[in-house]
Backbone as a chain_set.jsonl record, in Angstrom:
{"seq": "XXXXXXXXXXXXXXXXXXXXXXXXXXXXXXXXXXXXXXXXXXXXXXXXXXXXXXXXXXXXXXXXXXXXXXXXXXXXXXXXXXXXXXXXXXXXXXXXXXXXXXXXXXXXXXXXXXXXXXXXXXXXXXXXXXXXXXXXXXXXXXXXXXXXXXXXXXXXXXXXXXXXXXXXXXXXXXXXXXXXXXXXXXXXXXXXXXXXXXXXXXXXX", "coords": {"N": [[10.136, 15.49, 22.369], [8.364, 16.995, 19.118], [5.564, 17.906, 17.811], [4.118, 18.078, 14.773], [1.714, 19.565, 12.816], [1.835, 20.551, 9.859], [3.061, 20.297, 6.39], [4.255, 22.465, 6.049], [5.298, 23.227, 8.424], [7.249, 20.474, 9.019], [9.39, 20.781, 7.326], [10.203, 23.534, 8.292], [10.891, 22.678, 10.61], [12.922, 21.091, 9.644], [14.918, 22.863, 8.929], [15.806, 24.165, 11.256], [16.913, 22.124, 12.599], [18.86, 21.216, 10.842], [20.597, 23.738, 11.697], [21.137, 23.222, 13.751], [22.488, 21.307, 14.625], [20.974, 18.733, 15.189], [19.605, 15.253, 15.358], [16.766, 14.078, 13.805], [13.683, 12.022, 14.344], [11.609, 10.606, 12.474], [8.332, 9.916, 13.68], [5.765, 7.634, 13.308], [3.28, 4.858, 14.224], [4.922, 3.837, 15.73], [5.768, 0.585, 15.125], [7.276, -0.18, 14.019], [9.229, -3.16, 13.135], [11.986, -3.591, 12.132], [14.279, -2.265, 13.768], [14.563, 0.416, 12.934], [14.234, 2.577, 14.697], [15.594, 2.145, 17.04], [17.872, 4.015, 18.528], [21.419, 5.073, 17.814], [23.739, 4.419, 20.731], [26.446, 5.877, 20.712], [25.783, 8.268, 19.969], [26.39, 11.107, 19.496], [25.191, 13.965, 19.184], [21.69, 15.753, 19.994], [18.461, 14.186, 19.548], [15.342, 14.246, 18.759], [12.307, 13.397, 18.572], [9.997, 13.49, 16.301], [6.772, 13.559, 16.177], [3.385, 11.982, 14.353], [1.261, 12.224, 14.272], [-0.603, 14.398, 14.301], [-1.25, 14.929, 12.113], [-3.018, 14.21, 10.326], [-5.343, 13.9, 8.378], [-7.6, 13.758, 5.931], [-7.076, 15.025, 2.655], [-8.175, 15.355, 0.231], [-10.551, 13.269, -2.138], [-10.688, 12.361, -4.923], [-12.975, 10.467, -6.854], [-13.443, 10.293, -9.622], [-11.036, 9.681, -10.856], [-9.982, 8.115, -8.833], [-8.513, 8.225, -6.439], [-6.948, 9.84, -3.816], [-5.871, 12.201, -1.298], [-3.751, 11.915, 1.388], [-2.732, 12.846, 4.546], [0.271, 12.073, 6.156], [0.413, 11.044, 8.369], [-1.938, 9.721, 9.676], [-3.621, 7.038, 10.777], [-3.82, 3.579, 9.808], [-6.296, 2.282, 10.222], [-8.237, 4.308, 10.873], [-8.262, 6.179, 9.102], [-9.16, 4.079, 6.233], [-11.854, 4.468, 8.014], [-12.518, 7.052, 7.195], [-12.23, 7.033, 4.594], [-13.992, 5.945, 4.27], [-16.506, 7.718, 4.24], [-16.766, 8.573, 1.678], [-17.353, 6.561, 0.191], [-15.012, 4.82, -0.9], [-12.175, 2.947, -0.467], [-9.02, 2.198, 0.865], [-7.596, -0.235, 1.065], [-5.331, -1.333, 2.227], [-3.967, -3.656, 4.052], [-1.647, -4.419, 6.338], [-0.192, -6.847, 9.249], [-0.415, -4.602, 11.246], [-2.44, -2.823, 11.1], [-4.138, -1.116, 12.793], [-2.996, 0.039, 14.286], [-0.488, 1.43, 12.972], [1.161, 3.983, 10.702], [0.483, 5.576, 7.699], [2.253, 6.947, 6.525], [4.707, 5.652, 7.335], [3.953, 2.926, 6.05], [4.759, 3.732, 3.622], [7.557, 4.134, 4.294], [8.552, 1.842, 5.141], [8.158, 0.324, 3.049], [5.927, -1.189, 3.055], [3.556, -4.541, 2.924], [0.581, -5.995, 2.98], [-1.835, -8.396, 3.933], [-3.724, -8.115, 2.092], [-2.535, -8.382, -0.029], [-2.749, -9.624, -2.52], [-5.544, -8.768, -3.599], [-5.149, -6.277, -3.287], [-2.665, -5.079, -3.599], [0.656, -4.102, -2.441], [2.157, -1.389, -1.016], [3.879, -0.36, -2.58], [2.1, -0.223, -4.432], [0.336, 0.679, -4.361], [0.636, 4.024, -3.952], [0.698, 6.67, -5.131], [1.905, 9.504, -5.481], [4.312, 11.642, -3.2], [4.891, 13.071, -1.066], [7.832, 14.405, 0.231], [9.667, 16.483, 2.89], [12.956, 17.711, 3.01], [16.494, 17.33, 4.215], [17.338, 19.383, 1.667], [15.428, 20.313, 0.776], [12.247, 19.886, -0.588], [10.454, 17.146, -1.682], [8.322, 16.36, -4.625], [6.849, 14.309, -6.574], [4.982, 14.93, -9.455], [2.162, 14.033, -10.11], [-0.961, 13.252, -11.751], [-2.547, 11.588, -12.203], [-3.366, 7.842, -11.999], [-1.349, 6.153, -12.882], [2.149, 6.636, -14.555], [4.155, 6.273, -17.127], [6.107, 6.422, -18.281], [9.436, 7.392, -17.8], [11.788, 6.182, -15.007], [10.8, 5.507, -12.029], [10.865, 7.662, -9.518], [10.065, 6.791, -7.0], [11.217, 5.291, -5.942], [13.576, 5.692, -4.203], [12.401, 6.788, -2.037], [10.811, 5.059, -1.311], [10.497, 2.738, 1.537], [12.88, 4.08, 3.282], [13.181, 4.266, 5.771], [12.757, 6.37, 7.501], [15.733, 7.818, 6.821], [15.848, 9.888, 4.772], [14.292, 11.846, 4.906], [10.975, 13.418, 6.028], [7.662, 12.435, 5.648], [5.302, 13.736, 4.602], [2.45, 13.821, 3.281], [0.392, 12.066, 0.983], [-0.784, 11.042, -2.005], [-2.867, 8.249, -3.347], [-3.871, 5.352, -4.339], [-7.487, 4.178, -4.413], [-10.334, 2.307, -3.871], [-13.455, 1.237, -4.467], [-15.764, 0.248, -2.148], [-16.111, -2.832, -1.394], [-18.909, -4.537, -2.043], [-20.014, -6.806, -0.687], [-18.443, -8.44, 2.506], [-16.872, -11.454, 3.175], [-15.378, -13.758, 5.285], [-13.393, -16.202, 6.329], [-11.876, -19.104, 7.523], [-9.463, -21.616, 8.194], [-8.722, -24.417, 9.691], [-6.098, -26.302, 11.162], [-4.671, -29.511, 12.359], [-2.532, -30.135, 13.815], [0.834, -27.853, 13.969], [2.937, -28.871, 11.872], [1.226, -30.055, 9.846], [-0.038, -27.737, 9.108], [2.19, -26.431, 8.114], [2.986, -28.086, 6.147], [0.235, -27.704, 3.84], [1.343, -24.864, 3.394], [3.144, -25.457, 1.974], [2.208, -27.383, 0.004], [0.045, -26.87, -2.418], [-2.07, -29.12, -3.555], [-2.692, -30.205, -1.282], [-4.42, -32.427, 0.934], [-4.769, -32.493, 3.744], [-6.28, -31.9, 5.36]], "CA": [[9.244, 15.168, 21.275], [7.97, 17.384, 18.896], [4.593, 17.502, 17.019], [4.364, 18.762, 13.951], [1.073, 19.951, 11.879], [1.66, 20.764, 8.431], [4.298, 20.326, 5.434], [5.399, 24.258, 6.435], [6.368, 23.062, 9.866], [8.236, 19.756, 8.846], [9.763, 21.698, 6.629], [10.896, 24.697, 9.329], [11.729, 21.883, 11.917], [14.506, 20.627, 9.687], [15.616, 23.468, 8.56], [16.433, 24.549, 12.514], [17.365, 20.971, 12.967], [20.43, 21.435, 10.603], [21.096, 24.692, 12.13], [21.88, 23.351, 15.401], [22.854, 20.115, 14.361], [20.002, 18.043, 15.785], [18.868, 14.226, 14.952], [15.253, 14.176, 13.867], [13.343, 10.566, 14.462], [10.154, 10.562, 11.963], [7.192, 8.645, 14.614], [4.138, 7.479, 13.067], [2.871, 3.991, 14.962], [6.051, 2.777, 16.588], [4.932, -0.505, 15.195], [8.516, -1.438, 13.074], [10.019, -4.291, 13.161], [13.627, -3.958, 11.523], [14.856, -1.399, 14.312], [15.177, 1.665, 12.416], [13.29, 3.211, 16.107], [16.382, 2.385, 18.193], [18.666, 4.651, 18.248], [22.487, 4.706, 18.324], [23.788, 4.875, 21.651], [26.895, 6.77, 20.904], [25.198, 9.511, 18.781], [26.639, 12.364, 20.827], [24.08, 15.07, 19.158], [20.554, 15.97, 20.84], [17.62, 13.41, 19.002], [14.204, 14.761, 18.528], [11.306, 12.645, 18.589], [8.718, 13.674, 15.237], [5.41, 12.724, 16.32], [2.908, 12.667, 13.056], [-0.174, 11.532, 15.134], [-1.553, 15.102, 13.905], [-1.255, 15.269, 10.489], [-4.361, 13.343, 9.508], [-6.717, 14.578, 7.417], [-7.9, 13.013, 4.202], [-6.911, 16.475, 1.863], [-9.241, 15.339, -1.047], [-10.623, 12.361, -2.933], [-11.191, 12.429, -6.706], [-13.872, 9.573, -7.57], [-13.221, 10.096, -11.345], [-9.436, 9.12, -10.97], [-10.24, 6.901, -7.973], [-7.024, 8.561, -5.4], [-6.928, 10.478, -2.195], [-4.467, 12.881, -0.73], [-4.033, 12.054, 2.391], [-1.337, 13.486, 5.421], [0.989, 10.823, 6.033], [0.724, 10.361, 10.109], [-3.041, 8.969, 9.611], [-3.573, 5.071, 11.563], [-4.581, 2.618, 9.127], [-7.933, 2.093, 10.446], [-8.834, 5.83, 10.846], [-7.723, 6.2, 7.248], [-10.346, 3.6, 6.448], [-12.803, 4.895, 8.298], [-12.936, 8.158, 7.122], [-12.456, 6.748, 2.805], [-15.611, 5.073, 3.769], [-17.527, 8.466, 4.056], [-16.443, 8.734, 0.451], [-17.875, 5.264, -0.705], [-14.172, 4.227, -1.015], [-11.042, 2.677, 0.836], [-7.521, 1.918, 0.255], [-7.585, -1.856, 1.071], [-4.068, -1.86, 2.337], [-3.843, -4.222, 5.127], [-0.526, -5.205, 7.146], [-1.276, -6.707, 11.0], [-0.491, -3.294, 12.369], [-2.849, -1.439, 10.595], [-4.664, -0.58, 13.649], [-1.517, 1.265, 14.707], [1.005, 1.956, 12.221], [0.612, 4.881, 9.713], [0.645, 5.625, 6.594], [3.786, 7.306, 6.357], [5.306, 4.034, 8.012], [4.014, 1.932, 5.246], [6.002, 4.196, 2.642], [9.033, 4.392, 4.717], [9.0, 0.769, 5.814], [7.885, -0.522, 1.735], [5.334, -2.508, 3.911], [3.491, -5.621, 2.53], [-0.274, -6.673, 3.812], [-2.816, -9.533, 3.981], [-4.774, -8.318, 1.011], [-1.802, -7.774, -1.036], [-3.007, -10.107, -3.862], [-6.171, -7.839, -4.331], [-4.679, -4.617, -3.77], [-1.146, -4.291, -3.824], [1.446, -3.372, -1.514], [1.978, -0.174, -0.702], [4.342, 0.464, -3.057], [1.526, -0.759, -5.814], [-1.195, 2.128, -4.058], [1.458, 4.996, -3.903], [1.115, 7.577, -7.075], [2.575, 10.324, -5.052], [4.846, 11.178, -2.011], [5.214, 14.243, -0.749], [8.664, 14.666, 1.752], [10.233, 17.453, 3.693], [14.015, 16.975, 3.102], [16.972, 18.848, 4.171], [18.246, 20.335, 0.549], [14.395, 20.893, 0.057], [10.868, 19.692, -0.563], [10.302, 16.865, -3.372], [7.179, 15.357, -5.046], [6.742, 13.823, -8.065], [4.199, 15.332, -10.207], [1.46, 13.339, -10.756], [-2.229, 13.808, -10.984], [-3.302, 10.474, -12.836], [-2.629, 6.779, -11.006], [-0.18, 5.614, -13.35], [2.912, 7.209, -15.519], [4.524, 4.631, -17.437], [7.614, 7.262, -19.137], [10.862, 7.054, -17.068], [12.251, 5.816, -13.857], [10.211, 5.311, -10.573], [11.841, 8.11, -8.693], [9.639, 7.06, -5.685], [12.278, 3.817, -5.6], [14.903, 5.703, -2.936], [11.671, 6.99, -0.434], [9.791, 3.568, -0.37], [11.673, 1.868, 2.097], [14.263, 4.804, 3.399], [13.32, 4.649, 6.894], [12.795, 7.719, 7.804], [16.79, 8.495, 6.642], [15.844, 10.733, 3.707], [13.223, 12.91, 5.319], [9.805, 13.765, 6.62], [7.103, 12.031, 4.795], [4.027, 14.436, 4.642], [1.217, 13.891, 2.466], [0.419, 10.904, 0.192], [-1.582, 10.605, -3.152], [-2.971, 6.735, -2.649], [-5.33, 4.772, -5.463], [-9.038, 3.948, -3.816], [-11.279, 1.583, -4.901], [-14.966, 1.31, -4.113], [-15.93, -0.323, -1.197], [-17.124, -3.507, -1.591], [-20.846, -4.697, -1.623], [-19.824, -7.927, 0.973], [-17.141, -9.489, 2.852], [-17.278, -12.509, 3.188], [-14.427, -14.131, 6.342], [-13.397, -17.482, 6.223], [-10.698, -19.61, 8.186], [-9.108, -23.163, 7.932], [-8.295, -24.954, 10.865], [-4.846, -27.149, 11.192], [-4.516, -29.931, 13.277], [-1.076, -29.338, 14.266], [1.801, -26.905, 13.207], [3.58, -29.858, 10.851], [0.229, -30.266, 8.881], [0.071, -26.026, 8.263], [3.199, -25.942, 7.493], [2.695, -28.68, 4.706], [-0.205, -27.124, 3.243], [1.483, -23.912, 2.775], [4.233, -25.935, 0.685], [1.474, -27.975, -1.341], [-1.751, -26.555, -2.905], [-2.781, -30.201, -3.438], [-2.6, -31.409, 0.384], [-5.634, -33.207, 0.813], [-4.159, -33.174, 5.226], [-7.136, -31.004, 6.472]], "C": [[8.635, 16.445, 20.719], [6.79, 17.247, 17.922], [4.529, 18.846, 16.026], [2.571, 19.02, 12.897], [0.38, 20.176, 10.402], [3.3, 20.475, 7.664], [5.177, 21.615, 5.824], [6.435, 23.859, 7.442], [7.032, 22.32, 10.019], [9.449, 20.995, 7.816], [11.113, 22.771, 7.416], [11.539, 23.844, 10.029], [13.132, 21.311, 11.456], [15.521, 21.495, 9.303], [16.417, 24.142, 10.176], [17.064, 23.28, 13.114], [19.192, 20.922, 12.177], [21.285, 22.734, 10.814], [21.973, 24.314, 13.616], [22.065, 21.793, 15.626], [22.375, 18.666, 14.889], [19.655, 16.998, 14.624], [17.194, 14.377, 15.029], [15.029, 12.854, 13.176], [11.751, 10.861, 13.754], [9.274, 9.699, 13.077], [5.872, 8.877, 13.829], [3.173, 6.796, 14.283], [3.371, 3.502, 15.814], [5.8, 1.559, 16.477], [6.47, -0.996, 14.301], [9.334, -2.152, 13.926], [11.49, -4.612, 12.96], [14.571, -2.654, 12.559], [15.18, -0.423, 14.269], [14.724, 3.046, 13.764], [14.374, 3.284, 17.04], [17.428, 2.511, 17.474], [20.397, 4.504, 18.33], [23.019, 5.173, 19.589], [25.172, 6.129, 21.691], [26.87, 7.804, 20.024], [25.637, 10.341, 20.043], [25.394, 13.809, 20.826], [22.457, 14.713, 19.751], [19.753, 15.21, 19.638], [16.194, 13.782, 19.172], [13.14, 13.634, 17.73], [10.414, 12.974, 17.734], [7.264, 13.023, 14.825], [4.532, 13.255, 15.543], [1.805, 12.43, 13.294], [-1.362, 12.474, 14.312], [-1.749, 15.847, 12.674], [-1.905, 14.17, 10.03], [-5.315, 13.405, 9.284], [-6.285, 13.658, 6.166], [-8.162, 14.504, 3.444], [-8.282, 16.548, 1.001], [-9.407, 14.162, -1.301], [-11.146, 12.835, -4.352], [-11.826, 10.988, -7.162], [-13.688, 9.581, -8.827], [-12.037, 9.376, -11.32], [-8.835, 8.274, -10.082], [-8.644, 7.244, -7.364], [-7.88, 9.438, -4.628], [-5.817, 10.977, -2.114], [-4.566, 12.711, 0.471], [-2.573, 12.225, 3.349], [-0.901, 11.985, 6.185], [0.877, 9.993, 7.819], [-1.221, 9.58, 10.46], [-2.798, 7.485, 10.07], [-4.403, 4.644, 10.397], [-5.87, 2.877, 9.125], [-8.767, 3.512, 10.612], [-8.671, 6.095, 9.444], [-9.228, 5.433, 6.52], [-11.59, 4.254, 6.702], [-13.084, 5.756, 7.714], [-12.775, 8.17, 5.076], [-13.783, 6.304, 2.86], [-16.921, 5.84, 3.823], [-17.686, 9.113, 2.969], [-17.023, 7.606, -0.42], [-16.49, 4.656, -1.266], [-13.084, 3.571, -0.232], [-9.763, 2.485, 0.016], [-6.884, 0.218, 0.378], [-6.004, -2.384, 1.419], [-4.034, -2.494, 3.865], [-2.761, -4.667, 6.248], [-0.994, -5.312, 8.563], [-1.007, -5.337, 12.0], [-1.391, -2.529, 12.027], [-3.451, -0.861, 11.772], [-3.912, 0.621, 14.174], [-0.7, 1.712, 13.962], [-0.078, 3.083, 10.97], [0.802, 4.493, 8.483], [1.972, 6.011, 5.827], [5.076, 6.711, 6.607], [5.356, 3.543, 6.857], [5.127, 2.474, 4.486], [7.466, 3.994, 2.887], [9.562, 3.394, 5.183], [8.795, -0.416, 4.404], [6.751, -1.694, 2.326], [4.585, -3.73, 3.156], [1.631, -5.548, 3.577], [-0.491, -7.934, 3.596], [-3.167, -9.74, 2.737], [-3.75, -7.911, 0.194], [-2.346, -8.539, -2.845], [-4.04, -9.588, -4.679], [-5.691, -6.677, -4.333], [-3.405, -4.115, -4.126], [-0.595, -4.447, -2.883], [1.965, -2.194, -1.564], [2.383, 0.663, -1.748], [3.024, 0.358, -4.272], [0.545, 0.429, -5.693], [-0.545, 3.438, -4.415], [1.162, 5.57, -5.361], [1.898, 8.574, -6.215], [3.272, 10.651, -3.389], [5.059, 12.215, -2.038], [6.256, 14.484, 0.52], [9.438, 15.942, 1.883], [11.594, 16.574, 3.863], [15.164, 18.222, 3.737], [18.08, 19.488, 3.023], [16.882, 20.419, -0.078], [13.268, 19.961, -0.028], [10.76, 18.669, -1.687], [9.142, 15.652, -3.079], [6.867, 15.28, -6.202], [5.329, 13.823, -8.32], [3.595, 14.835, -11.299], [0.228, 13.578, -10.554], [-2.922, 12.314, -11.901], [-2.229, 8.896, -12.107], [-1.592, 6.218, -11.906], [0.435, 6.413, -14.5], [3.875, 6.233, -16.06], [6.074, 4.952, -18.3], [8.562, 7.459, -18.036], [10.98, 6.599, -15.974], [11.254, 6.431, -12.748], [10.964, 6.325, -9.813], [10.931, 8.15, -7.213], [10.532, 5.89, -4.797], [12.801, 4.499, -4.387], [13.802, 6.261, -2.071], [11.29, 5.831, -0.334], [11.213, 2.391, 0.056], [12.788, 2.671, 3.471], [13.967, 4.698, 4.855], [13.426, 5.609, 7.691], [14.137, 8.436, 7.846], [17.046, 9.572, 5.689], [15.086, 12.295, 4.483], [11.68, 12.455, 6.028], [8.685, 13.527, 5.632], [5.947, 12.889, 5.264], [2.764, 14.071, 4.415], [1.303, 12.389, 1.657], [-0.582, 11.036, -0.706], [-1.836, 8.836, -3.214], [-4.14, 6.225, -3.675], [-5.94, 4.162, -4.407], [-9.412, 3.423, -4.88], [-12.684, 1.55, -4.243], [-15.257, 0.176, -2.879], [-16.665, -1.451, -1.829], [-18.628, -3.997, -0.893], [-20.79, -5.239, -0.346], [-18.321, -8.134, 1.446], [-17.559, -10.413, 4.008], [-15.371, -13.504, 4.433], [-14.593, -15.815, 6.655], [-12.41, -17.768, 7.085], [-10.69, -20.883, 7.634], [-8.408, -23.521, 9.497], [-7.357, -26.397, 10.496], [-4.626, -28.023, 12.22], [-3.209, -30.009, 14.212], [-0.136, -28.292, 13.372], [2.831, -27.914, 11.783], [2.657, -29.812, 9.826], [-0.433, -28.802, 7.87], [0.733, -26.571, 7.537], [3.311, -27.058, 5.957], [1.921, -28.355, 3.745], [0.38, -26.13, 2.796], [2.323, -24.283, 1.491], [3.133, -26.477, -0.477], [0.329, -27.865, -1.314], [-2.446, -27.462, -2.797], [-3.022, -30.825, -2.619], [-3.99, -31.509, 0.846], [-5.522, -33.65, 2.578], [-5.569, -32.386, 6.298], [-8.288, -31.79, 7.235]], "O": [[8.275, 17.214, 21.61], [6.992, 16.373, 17.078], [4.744, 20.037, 16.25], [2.586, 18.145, 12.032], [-0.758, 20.088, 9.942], [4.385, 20.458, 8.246], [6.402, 21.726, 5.883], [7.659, 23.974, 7.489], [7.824, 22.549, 10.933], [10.115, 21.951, 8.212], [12.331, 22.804, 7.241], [12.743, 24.037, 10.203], [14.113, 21.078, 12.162], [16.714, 21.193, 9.273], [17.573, 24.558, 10.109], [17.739, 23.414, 14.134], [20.277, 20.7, 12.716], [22.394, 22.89, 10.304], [22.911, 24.814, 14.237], [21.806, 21.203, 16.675], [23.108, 17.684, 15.006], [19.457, 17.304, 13.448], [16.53, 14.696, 16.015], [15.561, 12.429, 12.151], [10.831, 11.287, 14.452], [9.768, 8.59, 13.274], [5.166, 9.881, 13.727], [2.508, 7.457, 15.08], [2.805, 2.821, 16.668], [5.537, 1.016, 17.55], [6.633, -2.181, 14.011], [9.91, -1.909, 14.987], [12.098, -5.571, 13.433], [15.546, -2.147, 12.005], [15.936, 0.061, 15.112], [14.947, 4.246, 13.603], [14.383, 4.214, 17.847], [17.915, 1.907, 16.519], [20.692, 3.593, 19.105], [22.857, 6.381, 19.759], [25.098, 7.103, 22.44], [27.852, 8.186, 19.387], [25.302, 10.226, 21.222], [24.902, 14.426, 21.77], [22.088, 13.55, 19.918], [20.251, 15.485, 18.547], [15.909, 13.351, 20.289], [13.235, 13.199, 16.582], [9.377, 12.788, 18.371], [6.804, 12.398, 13.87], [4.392, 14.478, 15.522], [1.106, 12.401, 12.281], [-2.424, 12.067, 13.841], [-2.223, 16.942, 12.371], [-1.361, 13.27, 9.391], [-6.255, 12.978, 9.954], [-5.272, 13.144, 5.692], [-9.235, 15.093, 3.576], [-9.162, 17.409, 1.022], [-8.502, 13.486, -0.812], [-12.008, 13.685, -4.575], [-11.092, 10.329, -7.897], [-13.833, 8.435, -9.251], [-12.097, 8.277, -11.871], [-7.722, 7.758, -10.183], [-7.68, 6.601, -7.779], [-9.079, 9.699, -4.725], [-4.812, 10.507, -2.647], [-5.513, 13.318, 0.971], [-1.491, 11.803, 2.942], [-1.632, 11.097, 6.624], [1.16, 8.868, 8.23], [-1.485, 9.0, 11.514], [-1.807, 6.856, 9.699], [-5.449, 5.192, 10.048], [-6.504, 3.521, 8.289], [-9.982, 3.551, 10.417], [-9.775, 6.133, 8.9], [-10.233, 6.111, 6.308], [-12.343, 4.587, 5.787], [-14.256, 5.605, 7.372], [-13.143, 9.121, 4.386], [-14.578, 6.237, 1.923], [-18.034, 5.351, 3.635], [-18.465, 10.062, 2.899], [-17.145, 7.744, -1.637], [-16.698, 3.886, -2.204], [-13.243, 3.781, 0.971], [-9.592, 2.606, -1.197], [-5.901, -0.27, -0.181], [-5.524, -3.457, 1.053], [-4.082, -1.711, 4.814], [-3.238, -5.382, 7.13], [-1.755, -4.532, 9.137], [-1.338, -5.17, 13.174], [-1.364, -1.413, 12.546], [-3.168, 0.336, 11.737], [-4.229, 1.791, 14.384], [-0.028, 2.625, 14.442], [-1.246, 3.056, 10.585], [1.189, 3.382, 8.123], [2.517, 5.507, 4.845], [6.19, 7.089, 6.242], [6.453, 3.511, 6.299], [6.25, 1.972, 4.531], [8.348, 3.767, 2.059], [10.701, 3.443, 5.648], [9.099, -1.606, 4.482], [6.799, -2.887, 2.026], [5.476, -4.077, 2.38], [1.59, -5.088, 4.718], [0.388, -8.665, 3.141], [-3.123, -10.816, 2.141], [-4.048, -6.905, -0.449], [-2.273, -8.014, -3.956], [-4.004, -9.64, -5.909], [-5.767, -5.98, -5.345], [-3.101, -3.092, -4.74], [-1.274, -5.071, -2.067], [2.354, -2.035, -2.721], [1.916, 1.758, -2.06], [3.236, 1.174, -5.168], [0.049, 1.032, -6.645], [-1.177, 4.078, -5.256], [1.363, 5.016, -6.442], [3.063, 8.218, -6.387], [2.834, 10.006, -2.436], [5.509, 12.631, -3.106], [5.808, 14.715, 1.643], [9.851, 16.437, 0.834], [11.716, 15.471, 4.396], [14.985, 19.439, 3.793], [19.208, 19.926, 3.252], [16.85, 20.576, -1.298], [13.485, 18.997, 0.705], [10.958, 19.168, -2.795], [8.95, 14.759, -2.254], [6.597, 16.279, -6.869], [4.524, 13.085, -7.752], [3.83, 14.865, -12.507], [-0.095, 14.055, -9.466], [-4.134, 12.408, -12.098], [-1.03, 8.823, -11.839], [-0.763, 5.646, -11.198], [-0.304, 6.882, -15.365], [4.35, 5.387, -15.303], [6.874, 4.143, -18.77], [7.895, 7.871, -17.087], [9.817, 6.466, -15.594], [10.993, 7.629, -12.642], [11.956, 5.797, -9.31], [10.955, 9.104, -6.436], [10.569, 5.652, -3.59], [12.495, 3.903, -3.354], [14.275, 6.281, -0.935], [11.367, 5.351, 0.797], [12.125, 1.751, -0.467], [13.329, 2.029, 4.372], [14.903, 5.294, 5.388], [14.253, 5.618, 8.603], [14.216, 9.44, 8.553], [18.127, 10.158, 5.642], [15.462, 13.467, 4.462], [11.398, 11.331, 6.445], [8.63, 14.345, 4.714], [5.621, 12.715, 6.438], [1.967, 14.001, 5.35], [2.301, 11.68, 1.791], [-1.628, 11.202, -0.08], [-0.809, 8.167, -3.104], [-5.239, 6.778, -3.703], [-5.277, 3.635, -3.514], [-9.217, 3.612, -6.08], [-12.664, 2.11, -3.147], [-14.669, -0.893, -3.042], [-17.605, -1.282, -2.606], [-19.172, -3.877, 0.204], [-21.176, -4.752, 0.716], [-17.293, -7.986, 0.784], [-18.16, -10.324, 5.079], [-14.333, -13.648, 3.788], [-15.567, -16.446, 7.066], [-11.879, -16.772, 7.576], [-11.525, -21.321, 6.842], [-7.688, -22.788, 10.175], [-7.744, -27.32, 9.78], [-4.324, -27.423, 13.252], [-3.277, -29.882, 15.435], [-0.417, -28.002, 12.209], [3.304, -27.296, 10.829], [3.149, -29.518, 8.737], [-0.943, -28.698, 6.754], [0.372, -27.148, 6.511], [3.712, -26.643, 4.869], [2.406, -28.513, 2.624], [0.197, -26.064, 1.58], [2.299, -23.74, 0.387], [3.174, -26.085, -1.643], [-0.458, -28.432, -0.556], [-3.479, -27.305, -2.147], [-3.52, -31.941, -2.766], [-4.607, -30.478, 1.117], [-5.964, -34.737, 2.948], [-5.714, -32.373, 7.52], [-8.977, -31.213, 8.076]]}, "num_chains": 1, "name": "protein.A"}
């Protein structure tokens, strides 16, 4: 396993990685689901473990333009925590946030809870900063939305850590809200959910 720092040192690590023909495994949370974590067994070359645990800092926030730069191996909830000494957050929820990063969500296109107020990941994303190996690329943006040509963040959100080394992130913030307010519904069995979820009008509770 190696831990990596900064954009310089992803960067250096793959460039000695295709020198000596070494697999490199991006690790944020170890929290996915679709297997992209286990490896092939007859990969004959040496596999290197890229633990991003310590690349988490919040770079900057800009309150006028309501974003954050923040280093991509950040945990959900530390992420959080530390927008909220800013008077803002990122409101992206999936049930790992406790554990999974940020650099996960991008690389896994993830999905939360609160997607209907905030988005999904790809909806927060203005910028992506990855460490590749034919070079460095980030789309040059400093305002949350560009609305003139093609999405070229389409082939990272999602890639599974097969493109590269996700670094840094530019991420729209919104203001913390005043309350929250936590509700539930209780189901008397699993037949009577599962009908509600089909019909808005089920009158079964």
């Amino acid at each position: 396993m190696v831990y990596i720092t900064s954009h310089e040192q992803a960067e250096h690590l793959i460039e000695c990685a295709k020198r000596f023909n070494v697999v490199l495994i991006p690790f944020g949370g170890g929290t996915n689901v679709t297997e992209s974590l286990m490896l092939n067994p007859e990969e004959k070359r040496s596999i290197v473990s890229v633990d991003m645990t310590r690349m988490n800092k919040i770079k900057w926030v800009d309150k006028s333009n309501m974003m954050a730069c923040i280093e991509a191996g950040i945990i959900g909830k530390d992420m959080e925590k530390e927008l909220s000494k800013f008077g803002v957050m990122c409101g992206h929820e999936p049930d790992s946030v406790e554990f999974s990063s940020l650099g996960g969500w991008v690389s896994t296109r993830a999905s939360g809870m609160k997607k209907n107020k905030y988005g999904n990941i790809d909806d927060i994303i203005v910028s992506i900063k990855i460490a590749t190996p034919i070079g460095t690329f980030q789309k040059n943006q400093n305002c949350p939305r560009v609305s003139s040509g093609p999405d070229i963040h389409e082939f990272i959100l999602g890639h599974e850590g097969n493109f590269g080394i996700i670094t840094e992130c530019i991420v729209k913030v919104r203001p913390i809200p005043e309350k929250k307010v936590y509700e539930s519904v209780l189901f008397h069995d699993f037949e009577v959910g599962i009908k509600f979820m089909y019909d808005s009008t089920c009158e079964c509770i």
